[in-house]
C-alpha positions as CSV (number, residue, x, y, z in Angstrom):
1,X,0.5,-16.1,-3.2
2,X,4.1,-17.4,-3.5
3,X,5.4,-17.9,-7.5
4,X,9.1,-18.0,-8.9
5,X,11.3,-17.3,-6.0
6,X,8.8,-14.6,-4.5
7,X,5.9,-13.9,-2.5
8,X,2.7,-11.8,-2.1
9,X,2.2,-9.5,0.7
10,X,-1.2,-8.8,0.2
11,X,-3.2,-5.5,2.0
12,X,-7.1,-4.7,1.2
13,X,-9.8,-2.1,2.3
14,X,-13.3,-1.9,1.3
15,X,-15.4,1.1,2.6
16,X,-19.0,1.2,2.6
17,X,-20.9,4.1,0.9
18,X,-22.0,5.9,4.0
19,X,-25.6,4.7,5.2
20,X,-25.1,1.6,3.4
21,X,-24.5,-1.7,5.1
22,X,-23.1,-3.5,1.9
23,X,-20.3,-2.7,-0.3
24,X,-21.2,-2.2,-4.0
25,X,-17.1,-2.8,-4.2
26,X,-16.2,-6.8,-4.4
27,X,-12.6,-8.8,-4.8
28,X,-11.9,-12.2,-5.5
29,X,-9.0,-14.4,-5.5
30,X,-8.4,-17.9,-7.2
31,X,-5.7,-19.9,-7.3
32,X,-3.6,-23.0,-9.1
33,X,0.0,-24.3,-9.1
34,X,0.7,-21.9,-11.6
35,X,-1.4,-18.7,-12.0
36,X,-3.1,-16.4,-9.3
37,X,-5.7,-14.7,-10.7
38,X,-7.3,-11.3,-8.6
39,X,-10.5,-9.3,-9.5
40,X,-11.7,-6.2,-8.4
41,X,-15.3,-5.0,-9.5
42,X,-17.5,-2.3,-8.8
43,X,-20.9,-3.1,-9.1
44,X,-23.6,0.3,-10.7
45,X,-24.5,2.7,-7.8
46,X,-24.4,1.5,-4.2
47,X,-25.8,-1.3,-1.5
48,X,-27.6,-4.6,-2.4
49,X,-28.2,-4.2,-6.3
50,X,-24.4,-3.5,-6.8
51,X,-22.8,-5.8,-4.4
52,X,-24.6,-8.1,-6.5
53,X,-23.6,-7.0,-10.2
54,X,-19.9,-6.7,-8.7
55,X,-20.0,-10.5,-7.0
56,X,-21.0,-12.1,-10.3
57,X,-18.7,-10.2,-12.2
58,X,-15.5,-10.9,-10.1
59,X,-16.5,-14.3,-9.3
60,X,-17.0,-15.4,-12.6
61,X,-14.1,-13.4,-14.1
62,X,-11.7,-15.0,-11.7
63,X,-13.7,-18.2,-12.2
64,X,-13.1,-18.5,-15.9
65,X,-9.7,-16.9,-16.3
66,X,-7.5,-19.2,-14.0
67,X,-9.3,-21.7,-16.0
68,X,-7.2,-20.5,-19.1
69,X,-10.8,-18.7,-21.0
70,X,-9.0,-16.2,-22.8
71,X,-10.4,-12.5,-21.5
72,X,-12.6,-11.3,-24.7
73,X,-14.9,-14.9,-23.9
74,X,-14.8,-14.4,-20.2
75,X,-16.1,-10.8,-20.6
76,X,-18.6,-11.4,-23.3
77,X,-19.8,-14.0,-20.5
78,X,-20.1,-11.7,-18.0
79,X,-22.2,-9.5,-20.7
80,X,-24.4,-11.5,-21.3
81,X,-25.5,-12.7,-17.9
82,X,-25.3,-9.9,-15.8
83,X,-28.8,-8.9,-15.0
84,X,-29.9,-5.8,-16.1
85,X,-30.7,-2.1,-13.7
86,X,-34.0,-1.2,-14.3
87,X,-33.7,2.1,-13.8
88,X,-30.6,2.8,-15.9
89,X,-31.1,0.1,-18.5
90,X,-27.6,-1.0,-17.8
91,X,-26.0,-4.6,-16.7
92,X,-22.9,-2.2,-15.2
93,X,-20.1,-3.6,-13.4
94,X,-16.1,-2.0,-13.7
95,X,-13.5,-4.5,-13.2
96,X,-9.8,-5.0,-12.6
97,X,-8.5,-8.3,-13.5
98,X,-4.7,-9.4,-12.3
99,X,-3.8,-12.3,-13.7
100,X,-0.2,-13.2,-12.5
101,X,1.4,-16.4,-14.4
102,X,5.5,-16.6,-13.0
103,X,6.8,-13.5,-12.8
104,X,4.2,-12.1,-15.6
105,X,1.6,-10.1,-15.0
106,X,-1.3,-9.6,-17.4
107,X,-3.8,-6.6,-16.6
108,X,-7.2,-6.2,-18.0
109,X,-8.8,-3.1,-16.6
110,X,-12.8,-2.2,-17.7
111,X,-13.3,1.6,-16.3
112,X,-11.9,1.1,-13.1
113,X,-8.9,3.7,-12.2
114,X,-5.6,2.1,-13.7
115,X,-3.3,-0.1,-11.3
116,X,-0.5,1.8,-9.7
117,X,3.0,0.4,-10.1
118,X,5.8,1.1,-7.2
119,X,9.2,-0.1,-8.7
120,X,12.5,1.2,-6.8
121,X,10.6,3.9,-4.5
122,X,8.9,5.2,-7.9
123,X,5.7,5.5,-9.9
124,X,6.5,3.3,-12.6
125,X,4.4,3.4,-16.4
126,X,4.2,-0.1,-17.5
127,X,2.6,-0.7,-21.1
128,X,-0.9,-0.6,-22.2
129,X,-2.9,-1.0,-25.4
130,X,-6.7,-1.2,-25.8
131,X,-9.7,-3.5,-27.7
132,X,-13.1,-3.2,-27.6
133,X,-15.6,-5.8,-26.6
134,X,-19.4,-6.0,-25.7
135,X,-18.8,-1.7,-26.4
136,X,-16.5,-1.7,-23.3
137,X,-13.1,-0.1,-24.0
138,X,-10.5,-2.3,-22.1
139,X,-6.9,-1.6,-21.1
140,X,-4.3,-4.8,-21.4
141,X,-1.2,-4.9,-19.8
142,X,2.0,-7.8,-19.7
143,X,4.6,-6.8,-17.9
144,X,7.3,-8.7,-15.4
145,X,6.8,-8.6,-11.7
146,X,10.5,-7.6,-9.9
147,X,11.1,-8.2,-6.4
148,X,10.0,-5.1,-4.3
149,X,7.7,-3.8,-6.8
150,X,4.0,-2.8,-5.3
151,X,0.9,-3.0,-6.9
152,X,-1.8,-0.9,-5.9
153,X,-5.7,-1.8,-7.5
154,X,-8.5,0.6,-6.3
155,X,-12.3,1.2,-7.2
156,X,-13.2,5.0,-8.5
157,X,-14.4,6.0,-4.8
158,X,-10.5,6.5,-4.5
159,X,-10.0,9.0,-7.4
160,X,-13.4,10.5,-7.1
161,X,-12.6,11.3,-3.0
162,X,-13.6,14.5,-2.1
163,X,-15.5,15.3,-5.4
164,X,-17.9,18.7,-4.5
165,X,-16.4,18.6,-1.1
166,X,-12.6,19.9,-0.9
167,X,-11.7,19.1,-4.4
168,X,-13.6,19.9,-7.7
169,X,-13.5,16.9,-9.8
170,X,-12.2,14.4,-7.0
171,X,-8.6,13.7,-5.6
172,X,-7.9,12.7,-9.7
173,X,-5.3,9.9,-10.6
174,X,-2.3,12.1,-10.7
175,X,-2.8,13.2,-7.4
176,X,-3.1,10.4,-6.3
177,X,-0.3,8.8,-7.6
178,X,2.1,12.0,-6.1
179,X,0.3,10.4,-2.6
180,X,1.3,6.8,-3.0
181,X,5.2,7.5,-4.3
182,X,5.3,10.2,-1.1
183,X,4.2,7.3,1.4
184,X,6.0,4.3,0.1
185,X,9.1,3.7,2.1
186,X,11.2,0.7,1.4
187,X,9.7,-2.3,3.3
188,X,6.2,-0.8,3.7
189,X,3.4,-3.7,4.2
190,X,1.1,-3.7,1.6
191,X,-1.5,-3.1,4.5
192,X,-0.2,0.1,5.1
193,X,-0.1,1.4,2.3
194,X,-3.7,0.5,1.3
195,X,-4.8,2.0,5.0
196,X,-3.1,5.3,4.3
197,X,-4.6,5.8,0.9
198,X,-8.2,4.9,2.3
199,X,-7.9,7.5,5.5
200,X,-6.8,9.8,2.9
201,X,-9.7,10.0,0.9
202,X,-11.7,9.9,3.5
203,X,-10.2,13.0,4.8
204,X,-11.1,14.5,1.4
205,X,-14.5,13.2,1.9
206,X,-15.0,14.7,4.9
207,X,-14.7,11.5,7.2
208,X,-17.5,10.5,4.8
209,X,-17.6,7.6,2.0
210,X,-19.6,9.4,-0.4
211,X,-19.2,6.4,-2.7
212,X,-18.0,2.8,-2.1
213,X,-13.9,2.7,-1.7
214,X,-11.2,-0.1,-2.5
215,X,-8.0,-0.2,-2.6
216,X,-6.1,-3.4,-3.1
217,X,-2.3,-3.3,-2.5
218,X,-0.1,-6.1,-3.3
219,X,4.3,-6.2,-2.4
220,X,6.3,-8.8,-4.1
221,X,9.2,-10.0,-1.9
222,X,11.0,-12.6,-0.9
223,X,9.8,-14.9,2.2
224,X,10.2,-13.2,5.7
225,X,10.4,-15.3,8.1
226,X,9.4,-15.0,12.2
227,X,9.8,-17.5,14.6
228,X,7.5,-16.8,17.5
229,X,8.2,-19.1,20.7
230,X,4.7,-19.4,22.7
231,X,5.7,-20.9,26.2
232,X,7.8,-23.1,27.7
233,X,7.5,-27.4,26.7
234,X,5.7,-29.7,29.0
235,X,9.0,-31.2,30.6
236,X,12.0,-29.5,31.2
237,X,13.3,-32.6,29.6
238,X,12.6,-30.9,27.1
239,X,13.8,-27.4,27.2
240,X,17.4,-27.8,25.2
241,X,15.7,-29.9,22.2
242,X,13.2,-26.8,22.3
243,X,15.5,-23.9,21.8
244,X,17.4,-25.6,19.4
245,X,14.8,-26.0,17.4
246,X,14.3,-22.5,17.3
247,X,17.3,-20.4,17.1
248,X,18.6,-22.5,14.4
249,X,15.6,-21.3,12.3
250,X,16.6,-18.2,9.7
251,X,14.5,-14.9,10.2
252,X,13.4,-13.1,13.3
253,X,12.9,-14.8,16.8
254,X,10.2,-13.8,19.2
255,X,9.3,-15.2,22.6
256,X,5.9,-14.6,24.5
257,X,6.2,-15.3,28.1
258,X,8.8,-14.6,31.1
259,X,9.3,-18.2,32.2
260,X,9.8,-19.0,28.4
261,X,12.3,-16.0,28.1
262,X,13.9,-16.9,31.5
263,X,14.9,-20.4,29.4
264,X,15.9,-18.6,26.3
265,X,18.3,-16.4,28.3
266,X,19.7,-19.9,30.0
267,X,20.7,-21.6,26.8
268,X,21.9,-18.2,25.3
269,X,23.8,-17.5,28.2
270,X,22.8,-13.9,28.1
271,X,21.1,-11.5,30.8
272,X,17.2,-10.9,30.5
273,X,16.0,-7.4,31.7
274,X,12.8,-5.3,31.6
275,X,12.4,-2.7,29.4
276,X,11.7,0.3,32.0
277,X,8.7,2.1,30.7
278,X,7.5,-0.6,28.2
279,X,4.1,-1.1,30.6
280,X,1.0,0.0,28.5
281,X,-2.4,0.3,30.5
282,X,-2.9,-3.5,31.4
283,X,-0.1,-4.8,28.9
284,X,3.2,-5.8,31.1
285,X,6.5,-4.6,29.9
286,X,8.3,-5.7,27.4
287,X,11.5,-7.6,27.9
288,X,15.2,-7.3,25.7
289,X,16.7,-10.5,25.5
290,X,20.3,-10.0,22.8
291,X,19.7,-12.8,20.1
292,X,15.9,-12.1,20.3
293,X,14.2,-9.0,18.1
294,X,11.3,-9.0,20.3
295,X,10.2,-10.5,23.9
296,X,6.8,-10.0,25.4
297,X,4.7,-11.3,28.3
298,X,2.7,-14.4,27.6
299,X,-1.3,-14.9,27.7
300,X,-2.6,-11.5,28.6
301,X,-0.5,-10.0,25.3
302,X,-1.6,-12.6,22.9
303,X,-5.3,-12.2,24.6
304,X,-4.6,-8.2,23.7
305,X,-3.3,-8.9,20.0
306,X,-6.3,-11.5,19.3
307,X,-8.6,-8.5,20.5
308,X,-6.9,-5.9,18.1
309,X,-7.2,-8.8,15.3
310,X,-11.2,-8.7,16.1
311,X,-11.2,-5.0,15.7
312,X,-9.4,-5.2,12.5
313,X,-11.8,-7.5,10.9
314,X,-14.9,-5.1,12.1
315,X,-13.1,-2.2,11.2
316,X,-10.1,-2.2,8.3
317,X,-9.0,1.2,9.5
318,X,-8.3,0.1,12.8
319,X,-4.8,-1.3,11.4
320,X,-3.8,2.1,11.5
321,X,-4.5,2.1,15.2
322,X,-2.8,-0.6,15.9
323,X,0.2,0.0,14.6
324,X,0.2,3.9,16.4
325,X,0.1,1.9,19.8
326,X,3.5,1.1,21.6
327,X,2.4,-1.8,24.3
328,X,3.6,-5.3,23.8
329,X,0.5,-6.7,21.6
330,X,1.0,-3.9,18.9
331,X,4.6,-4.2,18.8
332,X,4.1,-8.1,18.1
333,X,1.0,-7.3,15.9
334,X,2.7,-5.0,14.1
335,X,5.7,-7.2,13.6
336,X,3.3,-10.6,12.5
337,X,0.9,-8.0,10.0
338,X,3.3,-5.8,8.6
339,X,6.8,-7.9,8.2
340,X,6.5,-11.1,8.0
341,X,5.3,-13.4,5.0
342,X,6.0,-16.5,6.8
343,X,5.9,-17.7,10.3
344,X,6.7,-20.9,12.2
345,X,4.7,-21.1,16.0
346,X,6.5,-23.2,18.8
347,X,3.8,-23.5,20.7
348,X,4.7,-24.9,24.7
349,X,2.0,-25.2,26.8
350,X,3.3,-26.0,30.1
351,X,0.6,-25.1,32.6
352,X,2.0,-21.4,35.0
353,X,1.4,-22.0,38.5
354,X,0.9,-18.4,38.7
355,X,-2.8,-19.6,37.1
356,X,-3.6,-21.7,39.9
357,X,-7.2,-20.7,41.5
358,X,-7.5,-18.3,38.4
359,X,-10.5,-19.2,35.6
360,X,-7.2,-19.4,32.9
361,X,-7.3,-23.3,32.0
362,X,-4.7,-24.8,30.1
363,X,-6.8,-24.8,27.5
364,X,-7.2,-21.5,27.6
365,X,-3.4,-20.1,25.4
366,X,-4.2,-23.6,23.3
367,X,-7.8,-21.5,22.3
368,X,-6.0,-18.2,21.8
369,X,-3.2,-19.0,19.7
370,X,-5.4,-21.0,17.5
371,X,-7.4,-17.7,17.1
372,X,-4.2,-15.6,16.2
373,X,-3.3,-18.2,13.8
374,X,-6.4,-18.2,12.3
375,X,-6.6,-14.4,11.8
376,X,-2.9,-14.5,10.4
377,X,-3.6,-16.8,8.3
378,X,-6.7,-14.6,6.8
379,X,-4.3,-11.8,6.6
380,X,-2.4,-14.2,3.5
381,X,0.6,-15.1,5.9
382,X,1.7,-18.6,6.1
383,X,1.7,-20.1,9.5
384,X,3.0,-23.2,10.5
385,X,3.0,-25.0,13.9
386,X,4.6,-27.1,16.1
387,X,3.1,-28.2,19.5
388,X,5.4,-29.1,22.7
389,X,2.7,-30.1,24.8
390,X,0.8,-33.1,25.9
């Protein structure tokens, strides 16, 4: 999401109800020029039957709303078409509805726990009042959106962590809200933060998920840009046109490959080293460069990074992981997923002898950047490209 001179950093985890291969949890995102609208719903009880009541409902919440319906039709929509449990009698779904138009954001929250404000390192209150509709009791909130704030949106597996286990009555909202002020740190990723709060009620639960758990976390920010250099161009014709492309781009710089840093270190006039120490398993060592904030080895880190990207999208918590892990491809990973908002690829693909009589192709970096781009691009961040290759 970008809107009025900010924009979204945008973290999510959904954990299954243990023995359950669905989520009952469901989020969805629509967009226009001017308003994005977010939905979180949690469908009655667990699996199948309520990953379907929560689908419908945030799909055609999120549907209707960025379509200007005001909330009390929208919900008497839902309502009425919702099918109904048979066991319970009930058409049941919770929702969270973030509707942010500018800077404005308007909050309509059905039985879910309330959304979490971060303003200036602090819990924040923001205004509420209530109406009643279809006999659901709903929360509405308008407030302004302020650069740094987070947002944090979660389903009641959160607050209900632990419940019978290690806590009484659950991990409760206060308690939860001590936990999220204690972990934010000025320039946390909004990945991060949602990660920690899901390991922690898992903790509570045991290393179970006694119940379906979301948590949604969203910073406001201005853009953050990295530059990422990807190999060297196809001609050395080409190199000075190259780097000046590059370093005259605001926001970080980061080069992926020796011969490519070799070049950098040319036009910079400054000395290239190794990083003693910086070799992780099969990950080569890292590389300073001064100008550059980071400089890593070429195929066999981005081939590293793409595999940590694969474990993220099976496994959520394994962002956590990631970002504990000091080789090359985490460093970069954590650098792409946790800071940036923006980032512009110069991608060279000058064939390495050093791959001559190897099964690497030329086509082989084209294949894997085009994966990393598509799993950054999942992650919310904007990516642009441009190539320096025939």
């Amino acid at each position: 999401m970008s809107f009025d001179g900010l924009v979204t950093d945008f973290g999510w985890i959904s954990l299954n109800k243990k023995r359950e291969t669905i989520c009952g949890d469901f989020f969805d995102i629509m967009e226009n020029d001017s308003d994005h609208v977010l939905v979180l719903s949690d469908g009655l009880g667990s699996g199948v039957k309520a990953n379907i009541l929560s689908t419908l409902t945030a799909r055609m919440l999120s549907h209707m709303i960025i379509k200007k319906l005001p909330i009390y039709d929208a919900v008497a929509a839902v309502a009425d078409t919702l099918p109904v449990c048979s066991v319970r009698h009930l058409a049941y779904s919770t929702f969270t509805v973030l509707d942010i138009r500018g800077r404005q954001a308007l909050l309509y929250q059905f039985d879910n726990p309330d959304a979490i404000l971060i303003r200036n390192g602090k819990v924040t209150a923001y205004p509420y009042s209530t109406f009643t509709l279809k006999e659901k009791v709903i929360h509405e909130s308008t407030f302004d959106l302020r650069e740094d704030d987070m947002l944090i949106l979660m389903s009641d597996g959160v607050t209900n962590a632990g419940m019978g286990k290690t806590t009484d009555g659950g991990w409760g909202r206060n308690e939860v809200l001590r936990f999220c002020q204690k972990k934010y740190r000025p320039g946390m990723s909004a990945q991060e933060m949602a990660v920690d709060i899901a390991y922690a009620g898992l903790a509570l639960n045991m290393d179970e998920t006694d119940d379906d758990l979301t948590v949604l976390a969203l910073r406001f920010c201005k853009k953050q840009t990295v530059n990422l250099m990807i190999g060297p161009p196809h001609t050395s014709e080409d190199d000075t046109s190259y780097m000046d492309n590059f370093w005259k781009k605001e926001g970080k710089h980061v080069i992926c490959g020796g011969t490519t840093a070799k070049i950098a270190a040319r036009y910079l006039k400054q000395t290239l080293t190794t990083i003693e120490g910086s070799a992780v398993d099969d990950i080569p060592s890292l590389m300073r460069l001064p100008g550059a904030d980071l400089v890593t080895e070429g195929l066999l880190t981005l081939e590293r990074l793409v595999e940590y990207c694969e474990d993220f999208r099976e496994d959520r918590l394994s962002f956590h992981e990631m970002l504990q892990r000091r080789d090359g491809a985490a460093q970069l990973g954590a650098l792409l997923f946790t800071w940036a908002t923006d980032i512009n690829i110069f991608f060279g693909n000058a064939y390495n002898e050093a791959y001559t009589g190897s099964e690497i192709t030329a086509e082989t970096k084209t294949k894997t950047v085009e994966e990393l781009m598509e799993h950054l691009r999942t992650a919310g961040k904007n990516v642009n490209i441009s190539f320096w290759a025939v």
